[in-house]
C-alpha positions as CSV (number, residue, x, y, z in Angstrom):
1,X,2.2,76.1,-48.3
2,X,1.1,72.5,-48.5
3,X,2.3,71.6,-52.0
4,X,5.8,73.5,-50.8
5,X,6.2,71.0,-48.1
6,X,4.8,68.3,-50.2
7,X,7.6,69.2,-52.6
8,X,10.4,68.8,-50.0
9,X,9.1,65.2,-48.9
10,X,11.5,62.3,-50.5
11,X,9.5,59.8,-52.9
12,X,9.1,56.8,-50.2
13,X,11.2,53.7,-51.5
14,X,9.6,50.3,-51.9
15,X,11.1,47.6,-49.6
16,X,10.2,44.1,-49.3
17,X,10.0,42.1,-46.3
18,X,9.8,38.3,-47.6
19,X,13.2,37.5,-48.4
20,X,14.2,34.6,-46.0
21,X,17.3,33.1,-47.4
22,X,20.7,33.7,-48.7
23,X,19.6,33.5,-52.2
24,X,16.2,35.6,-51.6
25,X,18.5,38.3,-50.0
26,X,20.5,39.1,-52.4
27,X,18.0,39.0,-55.3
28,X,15.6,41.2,-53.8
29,X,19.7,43.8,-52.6
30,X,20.0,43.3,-56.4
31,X,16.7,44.8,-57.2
32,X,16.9,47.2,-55.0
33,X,20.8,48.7,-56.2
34,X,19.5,48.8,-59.7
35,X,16.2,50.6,-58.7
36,X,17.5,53.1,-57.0
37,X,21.2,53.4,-57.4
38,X,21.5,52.4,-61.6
39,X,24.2,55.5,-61.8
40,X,26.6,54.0,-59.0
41,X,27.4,50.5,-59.7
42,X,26.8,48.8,-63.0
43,X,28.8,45.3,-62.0
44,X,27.2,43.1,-59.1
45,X,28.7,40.2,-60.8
46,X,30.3,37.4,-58.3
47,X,34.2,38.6,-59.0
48,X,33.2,42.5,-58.6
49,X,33.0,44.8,-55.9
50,X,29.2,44.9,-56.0
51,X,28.5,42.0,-56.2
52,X,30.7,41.4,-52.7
53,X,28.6,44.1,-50.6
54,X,25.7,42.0,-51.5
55,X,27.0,38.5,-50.8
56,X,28.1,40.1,-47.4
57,X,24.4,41.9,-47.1
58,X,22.6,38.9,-48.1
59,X,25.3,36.6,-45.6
60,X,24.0,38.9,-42.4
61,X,20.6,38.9,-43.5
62,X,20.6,34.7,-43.7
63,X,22.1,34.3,-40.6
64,X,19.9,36.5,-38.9
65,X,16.6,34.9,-40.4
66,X,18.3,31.5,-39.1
67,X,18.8,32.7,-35.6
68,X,15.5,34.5,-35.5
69,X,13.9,31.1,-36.2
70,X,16.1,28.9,-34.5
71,X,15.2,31.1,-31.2
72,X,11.4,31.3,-32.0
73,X,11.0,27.3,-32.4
74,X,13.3,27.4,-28.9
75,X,10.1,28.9,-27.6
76,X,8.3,25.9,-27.7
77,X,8.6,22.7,-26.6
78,X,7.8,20.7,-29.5
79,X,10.2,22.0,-31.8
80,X,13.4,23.3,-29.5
81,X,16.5,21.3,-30.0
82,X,18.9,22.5,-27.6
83,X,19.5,20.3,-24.5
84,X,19.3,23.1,-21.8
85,X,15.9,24.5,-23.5
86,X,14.5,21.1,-23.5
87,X,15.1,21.0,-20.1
88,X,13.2,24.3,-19.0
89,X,10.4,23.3,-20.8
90,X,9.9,19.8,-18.9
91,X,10.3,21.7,-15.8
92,X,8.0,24.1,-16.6
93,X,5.2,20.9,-17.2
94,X,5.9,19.7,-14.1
95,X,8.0,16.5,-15.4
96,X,10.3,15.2,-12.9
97,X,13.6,15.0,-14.6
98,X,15.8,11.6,-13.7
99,X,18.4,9.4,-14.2
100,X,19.2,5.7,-14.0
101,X,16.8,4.2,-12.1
102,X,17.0,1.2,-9.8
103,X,16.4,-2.2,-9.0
104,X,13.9,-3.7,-6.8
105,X,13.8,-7.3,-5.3
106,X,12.3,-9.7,-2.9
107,X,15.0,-11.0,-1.1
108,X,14.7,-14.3,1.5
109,X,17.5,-13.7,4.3
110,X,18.0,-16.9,6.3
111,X,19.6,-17.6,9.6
112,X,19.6,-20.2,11.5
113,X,19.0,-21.0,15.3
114,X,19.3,-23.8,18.1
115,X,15.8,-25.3,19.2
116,X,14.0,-25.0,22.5
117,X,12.2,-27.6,24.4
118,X,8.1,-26.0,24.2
119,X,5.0,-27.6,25.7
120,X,6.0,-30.7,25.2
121,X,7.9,-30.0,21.9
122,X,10.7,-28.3,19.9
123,X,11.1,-24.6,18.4
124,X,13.2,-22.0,17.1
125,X,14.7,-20.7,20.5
126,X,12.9,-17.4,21.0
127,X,15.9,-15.5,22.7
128,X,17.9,-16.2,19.7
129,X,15.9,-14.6,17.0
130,X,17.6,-11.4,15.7
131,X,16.7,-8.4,14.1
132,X,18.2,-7.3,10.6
133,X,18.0,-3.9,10.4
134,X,18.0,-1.9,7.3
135,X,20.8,-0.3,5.3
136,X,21.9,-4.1,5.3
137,X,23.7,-4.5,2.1
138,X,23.7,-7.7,-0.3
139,X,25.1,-8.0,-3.0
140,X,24.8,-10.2,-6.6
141,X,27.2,-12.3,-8.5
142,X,27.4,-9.3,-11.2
143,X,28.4,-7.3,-8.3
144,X,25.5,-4.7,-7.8
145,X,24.6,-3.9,-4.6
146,X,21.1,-4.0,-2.9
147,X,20.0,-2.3,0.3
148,X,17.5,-3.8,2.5
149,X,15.1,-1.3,2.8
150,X,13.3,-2.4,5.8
151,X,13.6,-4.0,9.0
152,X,13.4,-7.7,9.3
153,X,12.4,-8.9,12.9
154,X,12.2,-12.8,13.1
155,X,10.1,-12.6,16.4
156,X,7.2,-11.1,14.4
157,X,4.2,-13.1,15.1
158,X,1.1,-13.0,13.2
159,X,-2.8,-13.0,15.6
160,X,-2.2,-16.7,16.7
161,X,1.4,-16.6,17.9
162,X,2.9,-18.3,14.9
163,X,6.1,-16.9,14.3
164,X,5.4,-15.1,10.3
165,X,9.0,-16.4,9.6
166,X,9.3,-19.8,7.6
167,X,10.4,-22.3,9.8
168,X,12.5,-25.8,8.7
169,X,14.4,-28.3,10.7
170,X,18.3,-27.6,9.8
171,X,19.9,-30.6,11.5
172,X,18.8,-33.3,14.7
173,X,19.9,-34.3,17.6
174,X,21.8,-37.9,17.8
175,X,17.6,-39.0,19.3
176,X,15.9,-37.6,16.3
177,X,15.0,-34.4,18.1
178,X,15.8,-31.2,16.6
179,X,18.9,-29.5,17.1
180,X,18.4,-26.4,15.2
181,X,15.9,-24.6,12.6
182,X,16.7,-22.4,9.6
183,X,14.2,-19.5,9.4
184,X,13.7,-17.4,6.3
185,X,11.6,-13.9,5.6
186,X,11.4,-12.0,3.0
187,X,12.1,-8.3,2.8
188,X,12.9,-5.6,-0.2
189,X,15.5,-4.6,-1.4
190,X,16.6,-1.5,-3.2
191,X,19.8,-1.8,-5.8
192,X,22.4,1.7,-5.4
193,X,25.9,2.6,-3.7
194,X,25.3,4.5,-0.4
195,X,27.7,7.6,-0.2
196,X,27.7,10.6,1.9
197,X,29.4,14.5,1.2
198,X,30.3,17.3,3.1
199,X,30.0,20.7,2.5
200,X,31.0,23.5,4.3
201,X,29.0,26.6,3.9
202,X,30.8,30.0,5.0
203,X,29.6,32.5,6.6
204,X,27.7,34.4,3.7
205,X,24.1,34.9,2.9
206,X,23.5,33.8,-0.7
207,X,20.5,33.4,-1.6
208,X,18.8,30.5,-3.7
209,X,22.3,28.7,-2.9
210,X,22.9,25.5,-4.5
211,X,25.3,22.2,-3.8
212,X,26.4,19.7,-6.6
213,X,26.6,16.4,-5.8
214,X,29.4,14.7,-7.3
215,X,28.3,11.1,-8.1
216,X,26.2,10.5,-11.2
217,X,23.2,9.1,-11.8
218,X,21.6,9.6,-8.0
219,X,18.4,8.0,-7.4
220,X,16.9,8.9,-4.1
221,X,18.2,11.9,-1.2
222,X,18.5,10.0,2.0
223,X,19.1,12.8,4.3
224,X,20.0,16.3,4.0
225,X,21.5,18.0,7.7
226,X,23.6,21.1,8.9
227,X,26.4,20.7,11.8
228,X,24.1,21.7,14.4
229,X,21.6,19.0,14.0
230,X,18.9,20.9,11.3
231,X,17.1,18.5,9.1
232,X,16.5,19.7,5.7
233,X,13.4,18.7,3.5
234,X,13.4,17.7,0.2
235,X,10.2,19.5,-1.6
236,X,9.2,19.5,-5.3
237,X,9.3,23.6,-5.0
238,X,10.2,25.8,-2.7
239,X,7.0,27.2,-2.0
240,X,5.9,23.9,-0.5
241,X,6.4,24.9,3.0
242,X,4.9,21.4,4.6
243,X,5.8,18.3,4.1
244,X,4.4,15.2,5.7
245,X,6.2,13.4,8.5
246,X,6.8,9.8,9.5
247,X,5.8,8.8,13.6
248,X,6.2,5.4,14.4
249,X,2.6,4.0,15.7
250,X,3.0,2.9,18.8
251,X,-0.7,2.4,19.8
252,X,-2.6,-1.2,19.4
253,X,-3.3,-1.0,15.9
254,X,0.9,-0.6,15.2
255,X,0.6,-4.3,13.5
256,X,-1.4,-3.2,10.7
257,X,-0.3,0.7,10.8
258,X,3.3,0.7,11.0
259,X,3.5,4.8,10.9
260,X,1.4,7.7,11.7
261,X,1.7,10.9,9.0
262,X,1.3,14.4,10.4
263,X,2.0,17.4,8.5
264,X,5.2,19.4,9.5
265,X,6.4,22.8,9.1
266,X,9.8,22.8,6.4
267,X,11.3,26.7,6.7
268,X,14.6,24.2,6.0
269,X,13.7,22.3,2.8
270,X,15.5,22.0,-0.9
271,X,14.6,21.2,-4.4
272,X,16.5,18.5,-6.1
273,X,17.4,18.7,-10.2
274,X,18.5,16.7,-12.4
275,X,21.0,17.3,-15.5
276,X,20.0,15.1,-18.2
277,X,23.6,16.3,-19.9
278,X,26.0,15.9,-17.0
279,X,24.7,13.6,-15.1
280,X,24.7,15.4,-11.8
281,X,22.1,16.2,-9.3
282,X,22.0,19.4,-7.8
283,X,20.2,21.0,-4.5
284,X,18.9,24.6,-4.5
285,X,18.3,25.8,-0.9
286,X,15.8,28.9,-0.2
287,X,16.8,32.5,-0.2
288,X,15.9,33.2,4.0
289,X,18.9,34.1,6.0
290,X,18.8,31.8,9.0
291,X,20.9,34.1,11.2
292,X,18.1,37.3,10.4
293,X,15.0,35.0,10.6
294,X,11.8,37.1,10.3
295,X,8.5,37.1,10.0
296,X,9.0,36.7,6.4
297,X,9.3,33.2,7.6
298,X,5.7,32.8,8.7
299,X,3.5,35.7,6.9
300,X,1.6,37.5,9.7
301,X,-1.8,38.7,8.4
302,X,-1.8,41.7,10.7
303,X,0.7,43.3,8.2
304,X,-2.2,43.5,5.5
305,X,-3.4,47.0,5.6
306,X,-7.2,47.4,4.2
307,X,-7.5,50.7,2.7
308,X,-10.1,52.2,5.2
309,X,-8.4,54.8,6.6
310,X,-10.4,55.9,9.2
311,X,-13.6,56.0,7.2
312,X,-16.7,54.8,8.6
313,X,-18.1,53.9,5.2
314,X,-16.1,52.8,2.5
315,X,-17.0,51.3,-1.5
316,X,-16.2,47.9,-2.7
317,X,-12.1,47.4,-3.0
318,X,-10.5,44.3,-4.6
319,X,-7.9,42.6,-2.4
320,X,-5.6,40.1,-3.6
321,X,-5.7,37.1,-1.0
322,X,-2.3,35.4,-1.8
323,X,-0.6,38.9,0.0
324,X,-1.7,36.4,3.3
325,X,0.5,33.7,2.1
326,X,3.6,35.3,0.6
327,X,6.8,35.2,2.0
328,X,9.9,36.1,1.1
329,X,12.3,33.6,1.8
330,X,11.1,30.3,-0.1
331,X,13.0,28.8,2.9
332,X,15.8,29.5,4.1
333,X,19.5,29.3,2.8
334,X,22.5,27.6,4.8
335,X,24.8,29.9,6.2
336,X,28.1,29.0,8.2
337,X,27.4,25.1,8.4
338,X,28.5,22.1,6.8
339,X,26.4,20.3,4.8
340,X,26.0,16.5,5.2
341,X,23.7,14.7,2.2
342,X,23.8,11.2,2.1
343,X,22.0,9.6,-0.9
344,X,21.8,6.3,-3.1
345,X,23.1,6.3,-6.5
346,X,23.2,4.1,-9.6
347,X,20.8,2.0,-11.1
348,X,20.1,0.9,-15.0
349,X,18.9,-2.2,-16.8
350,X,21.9,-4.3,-15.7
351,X,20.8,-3.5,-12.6
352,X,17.3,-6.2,-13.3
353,X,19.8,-9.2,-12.3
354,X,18.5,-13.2,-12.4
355,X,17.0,-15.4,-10.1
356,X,19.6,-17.0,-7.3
357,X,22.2,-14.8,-8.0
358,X,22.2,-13.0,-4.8
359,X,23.9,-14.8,-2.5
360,X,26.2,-12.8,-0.4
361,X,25.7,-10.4,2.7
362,X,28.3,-7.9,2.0
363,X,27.2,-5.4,5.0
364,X,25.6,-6.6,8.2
365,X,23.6,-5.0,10.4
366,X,22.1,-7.1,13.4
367,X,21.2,-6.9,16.8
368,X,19.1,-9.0,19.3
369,X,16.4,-7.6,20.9
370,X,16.6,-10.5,23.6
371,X,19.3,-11.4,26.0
372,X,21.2,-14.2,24.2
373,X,25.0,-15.8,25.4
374,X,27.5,-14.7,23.5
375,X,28.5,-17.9,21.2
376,X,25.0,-18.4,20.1
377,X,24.7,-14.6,19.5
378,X,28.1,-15.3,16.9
379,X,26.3,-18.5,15.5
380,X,23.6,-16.8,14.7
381,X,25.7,-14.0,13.2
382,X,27.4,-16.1,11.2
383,X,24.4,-18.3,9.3
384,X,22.6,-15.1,7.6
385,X,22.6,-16.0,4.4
386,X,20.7,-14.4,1.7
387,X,19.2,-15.4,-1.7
388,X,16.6,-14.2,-4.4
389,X,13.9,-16.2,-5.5
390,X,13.0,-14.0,-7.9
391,X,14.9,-11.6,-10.3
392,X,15.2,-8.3,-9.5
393,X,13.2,-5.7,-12.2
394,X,12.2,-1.7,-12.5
395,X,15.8,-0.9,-12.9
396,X,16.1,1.2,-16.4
397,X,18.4,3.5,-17.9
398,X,17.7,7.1,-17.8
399,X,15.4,8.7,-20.3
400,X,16.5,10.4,-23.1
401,X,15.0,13.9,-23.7
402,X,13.3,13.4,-26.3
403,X,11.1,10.7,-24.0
404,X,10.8,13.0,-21.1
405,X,10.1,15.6,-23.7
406,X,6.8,13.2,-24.8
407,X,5.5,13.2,-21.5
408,X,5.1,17.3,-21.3
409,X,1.7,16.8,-22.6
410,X,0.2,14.5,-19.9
411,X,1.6,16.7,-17.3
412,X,0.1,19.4,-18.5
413,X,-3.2,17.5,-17.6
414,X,-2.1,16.3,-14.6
415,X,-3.2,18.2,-10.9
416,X,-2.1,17.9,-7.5
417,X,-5.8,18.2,-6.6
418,X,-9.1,15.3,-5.5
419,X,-11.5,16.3,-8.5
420,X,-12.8,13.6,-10.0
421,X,-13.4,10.0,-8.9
422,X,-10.6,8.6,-10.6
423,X,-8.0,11.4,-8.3
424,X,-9.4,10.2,-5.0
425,X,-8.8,6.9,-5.6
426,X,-5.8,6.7,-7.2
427,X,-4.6,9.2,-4.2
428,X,-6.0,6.5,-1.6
429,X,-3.9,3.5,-3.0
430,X,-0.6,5.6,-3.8
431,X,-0.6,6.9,-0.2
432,X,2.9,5.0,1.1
433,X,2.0,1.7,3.0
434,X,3.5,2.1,6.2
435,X,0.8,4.6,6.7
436,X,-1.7,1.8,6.7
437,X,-2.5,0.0,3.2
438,X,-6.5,0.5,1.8
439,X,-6.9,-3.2,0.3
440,X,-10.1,-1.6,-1.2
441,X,-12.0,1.4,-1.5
442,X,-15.6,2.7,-2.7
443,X,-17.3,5.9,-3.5
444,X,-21.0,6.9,-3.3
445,X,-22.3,9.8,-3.5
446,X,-24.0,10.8,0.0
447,X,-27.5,11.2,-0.4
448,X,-27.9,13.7,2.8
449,X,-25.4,15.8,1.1
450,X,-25.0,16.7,-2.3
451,X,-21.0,18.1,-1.5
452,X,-19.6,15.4,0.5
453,X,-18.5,11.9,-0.7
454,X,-19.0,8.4,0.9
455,X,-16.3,6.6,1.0
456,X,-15.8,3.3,2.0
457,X,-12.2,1.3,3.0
458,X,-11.2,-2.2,3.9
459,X,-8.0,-3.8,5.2
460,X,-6.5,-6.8,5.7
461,X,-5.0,-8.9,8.2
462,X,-1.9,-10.5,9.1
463,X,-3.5,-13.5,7.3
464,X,-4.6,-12.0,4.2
465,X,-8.6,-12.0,5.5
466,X,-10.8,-8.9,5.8
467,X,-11.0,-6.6,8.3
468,X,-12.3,-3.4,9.1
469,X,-9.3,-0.2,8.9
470,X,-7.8,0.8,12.2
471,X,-8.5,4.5,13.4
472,X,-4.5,5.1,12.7
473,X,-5.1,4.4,9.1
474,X,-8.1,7.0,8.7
475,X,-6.5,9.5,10.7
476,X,-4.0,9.1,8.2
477,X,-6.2,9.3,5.4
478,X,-7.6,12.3,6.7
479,X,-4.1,14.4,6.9
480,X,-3.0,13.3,3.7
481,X,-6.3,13.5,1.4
482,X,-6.8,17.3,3.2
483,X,-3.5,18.9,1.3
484,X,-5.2,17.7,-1.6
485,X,-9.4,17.7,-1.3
486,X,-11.0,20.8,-3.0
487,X,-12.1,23.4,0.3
488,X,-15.8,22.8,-0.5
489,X,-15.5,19.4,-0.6
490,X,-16.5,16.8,2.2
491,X,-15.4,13.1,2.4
492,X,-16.9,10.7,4.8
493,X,-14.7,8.0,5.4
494,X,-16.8,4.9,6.8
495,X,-16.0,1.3,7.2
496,X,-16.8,-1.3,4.4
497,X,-19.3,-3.8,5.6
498,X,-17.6,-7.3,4.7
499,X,-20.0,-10.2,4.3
500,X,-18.9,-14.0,4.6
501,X,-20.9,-16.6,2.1
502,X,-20.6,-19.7,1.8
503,X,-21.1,-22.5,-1.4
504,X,-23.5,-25.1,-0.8
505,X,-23.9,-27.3,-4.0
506,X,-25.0,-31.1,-5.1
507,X,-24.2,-32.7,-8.8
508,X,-24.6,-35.6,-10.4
509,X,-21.9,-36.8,-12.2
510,X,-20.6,-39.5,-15.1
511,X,-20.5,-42.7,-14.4
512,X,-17.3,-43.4,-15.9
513,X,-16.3,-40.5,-13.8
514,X,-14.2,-40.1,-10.0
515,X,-17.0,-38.5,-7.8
516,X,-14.4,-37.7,-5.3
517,X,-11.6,-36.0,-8.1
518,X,-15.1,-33.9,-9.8
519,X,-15.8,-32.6,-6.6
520,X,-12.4,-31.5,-5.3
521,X,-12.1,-30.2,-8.8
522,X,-15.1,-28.1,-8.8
523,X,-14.4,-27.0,-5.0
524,X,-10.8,-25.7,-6.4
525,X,-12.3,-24.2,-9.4
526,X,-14.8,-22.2,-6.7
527,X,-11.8,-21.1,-4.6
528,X,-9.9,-19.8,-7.5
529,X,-12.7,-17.6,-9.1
530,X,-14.5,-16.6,-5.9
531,X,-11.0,-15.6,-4.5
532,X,-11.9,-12.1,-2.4
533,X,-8.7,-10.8,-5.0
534,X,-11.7,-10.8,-7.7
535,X,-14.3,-8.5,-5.7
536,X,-15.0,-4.2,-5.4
537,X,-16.5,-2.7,-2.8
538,X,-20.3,-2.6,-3.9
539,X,-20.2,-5.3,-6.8
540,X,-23.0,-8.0,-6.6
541,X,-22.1,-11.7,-6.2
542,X,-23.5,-13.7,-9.6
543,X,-25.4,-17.0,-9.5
544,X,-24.6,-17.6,-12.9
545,X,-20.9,-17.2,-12.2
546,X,-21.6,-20.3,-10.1
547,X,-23.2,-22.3,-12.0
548,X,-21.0,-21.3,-14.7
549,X,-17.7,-22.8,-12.6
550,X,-19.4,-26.1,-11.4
551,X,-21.2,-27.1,-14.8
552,X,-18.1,-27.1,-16.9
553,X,-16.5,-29.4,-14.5
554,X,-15.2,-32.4,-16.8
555,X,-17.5,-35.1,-15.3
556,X,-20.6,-32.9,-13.8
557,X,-23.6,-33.6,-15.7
558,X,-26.6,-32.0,-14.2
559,X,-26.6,-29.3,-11.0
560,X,-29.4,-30.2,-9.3
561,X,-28.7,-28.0,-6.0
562,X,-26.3,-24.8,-6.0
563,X,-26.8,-22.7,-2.6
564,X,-25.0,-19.2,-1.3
565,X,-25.7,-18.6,2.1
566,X,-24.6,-15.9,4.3
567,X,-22.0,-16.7,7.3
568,X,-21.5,-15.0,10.5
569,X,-20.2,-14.9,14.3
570,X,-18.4,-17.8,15.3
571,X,-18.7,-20.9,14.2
572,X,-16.1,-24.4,15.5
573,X,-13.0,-21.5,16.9
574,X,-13.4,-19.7,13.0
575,X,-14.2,-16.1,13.2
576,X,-16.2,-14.5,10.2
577,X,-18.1,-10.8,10.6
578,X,-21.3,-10.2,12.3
579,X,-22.7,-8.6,9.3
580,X,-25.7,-10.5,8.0
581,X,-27.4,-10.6,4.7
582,X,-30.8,-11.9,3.7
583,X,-29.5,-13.7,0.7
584,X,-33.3,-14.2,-0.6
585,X,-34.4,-11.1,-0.4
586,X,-31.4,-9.6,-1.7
587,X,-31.4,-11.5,-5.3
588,X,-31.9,-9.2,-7.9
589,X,-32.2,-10.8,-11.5
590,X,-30.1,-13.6,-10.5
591,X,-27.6,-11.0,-8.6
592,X,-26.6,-11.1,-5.0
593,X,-26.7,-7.6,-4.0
594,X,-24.7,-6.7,-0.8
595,X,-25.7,-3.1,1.0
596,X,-24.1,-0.1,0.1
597,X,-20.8,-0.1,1.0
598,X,-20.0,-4.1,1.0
599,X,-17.6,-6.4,0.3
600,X,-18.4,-10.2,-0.6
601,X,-15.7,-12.3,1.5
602,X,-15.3,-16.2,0.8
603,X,-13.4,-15.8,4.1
604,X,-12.1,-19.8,4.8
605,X,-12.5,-21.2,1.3
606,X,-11.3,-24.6,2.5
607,X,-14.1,-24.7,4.6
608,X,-17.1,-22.4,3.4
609,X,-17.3,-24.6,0.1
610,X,-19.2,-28.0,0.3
611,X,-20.4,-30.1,-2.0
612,X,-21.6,-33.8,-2.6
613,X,-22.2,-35.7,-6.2
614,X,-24.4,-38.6,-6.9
């Protein structure tokens, strides 16, 4: 019975698998006609009929090989070719896709004011000084536009009651006296063409909805609301349902902590893409319907059933804890609204404009916080004046894919997590400054506490000197380093102790030399490197860098006497810290070591440097 059914079985035919071309194809077609079919065709030359069915055979099989490849190398990032795959793929690393972008600049805005009669002499009349308020447009010879980003208040005064503006005598009286003064501050500015667009959203649920701007090349989402007031949040994905939020600081501290950050709740947010091919930007909205809102909004965690059933004792049971933080919605999509984005666009290298070429205020916005008559109000009004000392730079033409497509591999690496040192630091000073600026920060390990991290911050002041953070600026630090601290992580945040020092020093000099000019020299030369810009948070102050600076003074030829002391409390109206510092007995190998936590502060260099020559 077996070798009957063995008989019945067809001889299997040999097929090969490795033909990959046109040519390949049809050699291994012509093999296989003349194996197995040597009675049915003789002629598979070019002109016959043979030799058609395999050029048509070996044609589908080519293009299919071509296709097959084409789409497996589309799989991965390094060797796909087709815009809209290259795209995907530097989404999917987490590279922010973007266009032009633009310029930023330093501007000096000017105005000019009568003069007051004060104590016995002349100012700026207080009642005069104006406000200019951001969203104040200037605009370059070239013809770019830049937006004042900020508010500039020329009543601002820094801890002595000097005005922070620069003040010059415009013109004088027929007497001599002053008639008027031109102030100047400086302020940034951001290059781009404000523009706003409307869209009106029927009455539909559609989920995942999405608006297309119609502008090219937009750098920055100013605001995104609905008709009935709703603010919308821009996110980087829609399952970020908080985003921080900007509260002006109105407490004591507001002078070095503009803003407060809390975290908010966003069930109205939006994602924000890019098309590197068409230029456009385009919103994607959430897939919640705002007129049905739920608890799909806001997961409630009595919904999670545990499989217990009634049982009194029960076996182990895995349980996957994300089901207490899905939702269904991703936010939630417009419906029957309109729209309103407004946004800045443009940008580019001709965007990076020169030096003085600023010079006209195209858009003015300006009030007066004081009661002023009306004519000087116009006066005042009419001398803004605007200029750049500086040119204008960061503005750069939109990346190419094949740039954006290079940085997939360092994004890969990247986390939106504290780990290492290096991430907690680098999240402390990219934390936006009007939250309160960290001038420095250190980290020590806490020695009570092998999971919790010491770290130490410093600000400073109106007047560029040390000072210890304001509460507004931890608290700060503490919502914002939370979203992004590991759960079993702790960080301490304490105050850096600053310590004041002072140089004491004696030389003998060159004959043929100026004592006066070596020891200016030498003082300047100890200003520059001892500059508190040069100094960490627990680095040790060197007596040989010292030495180093006063010896190779053109002039000095012996040191005799070179002296660091330590300076605190008050001393003829100047103010240093009240931390003090046994400088003897903390010289370590010739190295001035501070406590843990401190920072070395040559706090009034013009007067906490002192030297003589003989």
């Amino acid at each position: 019975m077996a070798i009957e059914i063995q008989k019945k079985l067809k001889k299997a035919r040999q097929r090969r698998y490795l033909a990959r071309d046109f040519d390949s194809f049809r050699s291994e077609l012509l093999r296989y006609a003349r194996t197995y079919f040597p009675d049915k065709i003789q002629d598979f030359s070019e002109a016959s009929f043979g030799g058609l069915l395999l050029d048509m055979a070996a044609m589908v099989g080519d293009t299919m090989s071509f296709y097959l490849d084409h789409q497996f190398n589309e799989l991965d990032w390094s060797t796909a070719v087709e815009a809209g795959n290259i795209q995907r793929h530097i989404r999917n690393a987490g590279v922010k896709i973007s266009g032009a972008s633009p310029a930023v600049v330093d501007a000096s805005f000017f105005i000019e004011v009568p003069s007051e009669i004060f104590s016995g002499g002349y100012r700026p009349q207080l009642a005069a000084l104006p406000k200019i308020l951001s969203d104040t447009i200037a605009t370059s010879a070239s013809g770019i536009n830049f937006v004042l980003a900020e508010n500039i208040d020329f009543n601002d005064v820094d801890n002595a009651g000097t005005l922070l503006a620069t003040v010059t005598m415009a013109s004088s009286n027929a007497d001599g006296s002053p008639a008027t003064y031109i102030l100047e501050r400086e302020a940034l500015c951001v290059s781009g063409e404000a523009s706003s667009e409307s869209f009106s959203i029927p009455n539909a649920h559609v989920p995942f909805r999405e608006l297309t701007l119609s502008n090219e090349s937009i750098t920055e989402i100013l605001s995104v609301i609905d008709s009935i007031g709703e603010n919308y949040y821009e996110v980087n994905s829609l399952t970020q349902d908080i985003v921080f939020k900007v509260i002006a600081n109105i407490n004591d501290d507001g002078d070095l902590v503009e803003d407060n950050l809390e975290l908010r709740p966003a069930p109205y947010r939006f994602e924000k893409f890019y098309d590197q091919r068409t230029k456009l930007t385009t919103l994607r909205f959430g897939a919640g319907n705002a007129e049905t809102l739920d608890n799909d909004i806001v997961p409630d965690p009595s919904e999670l059933a545990l499989p217990l059933y009634g049982k009194k004792v029960f076996s182990r049971f895995s349980i996957d804890p994300n089901a207490l933080l899905q939702t269904q919605t991703l936010g939630i999509s417009p419906i029957d609204t309109t729209i309103t984005v407004k946004y800045r666009s443009g940008g580019g290298l001709s965007h990076n404009v020169s030096a003085g070429t600023i010079r006209t205020v195209e858009t003015l916005f300006l009030e007066f916080p004081n009661r002023v008559a009306a004519d000087t109000a116009g006066n005042v009004r009419g001398s803004v004046d605007v200029s750049n000392r500086f040119p204008a730079s960061g503005g750069s033409n939109a990346p190419t894919l094949d740039e954006l497509r290079a940085q997939i591999p360092s994004a890969r690496n990247m986390q939106s997590r504290i780990v290492t040192k290096q991430d907690l630091l680098a999240r402390i000073y990219t934390m936006p400054s009007n939250f309160g600026r960290v001038y420095r920060a250190g980290i020590r390990a806490n020695p009570n506490n092998p999971l919790a991290t010491q770290l130490f911050v410093v600000c400073r002041d109106k007047d560029r000197r040390l000072t210890t953070a304001p509460d507004a600026l931890k608290k700060n630090m503490r919502t914002y380093l939370n979203q992004f601290r590991l759960i079993s992580d702790a960080i301490d945040v304490l105050d850096a102790r600053i310590v004041n020092f002072g140089i004491e020093f004696s030389v003998i000099v060159s004959p043929s030399a100026n004592k006066n000019e070596v020891i200016q020299t030498a003082i300047a030369e100890l200003k520059e490197v001892f500059k508190v810009e040069n100094f960490q948070i627990d680095q040790p102050l060197i007596y040989a860098d010292v030495v180093n600076v006063i010896i190779n003074i053109q002039g000095v030829i012996a040191l005799p006497d070179v002296m660091v002391t330590n300076i605190r409390g008050s001393t003829d109206g100047r103010t240093y810290s009240n931390s003090s510092l046994n400088i003897d007995a903390s010289t370590i190998n010739g190295m001035i070591v501070g406590p843990p936590g401190s920072l070395f502060e040559l706090r009034y260099p013009e007067f906490d440097v002192m030297g003589s020559a003989s």
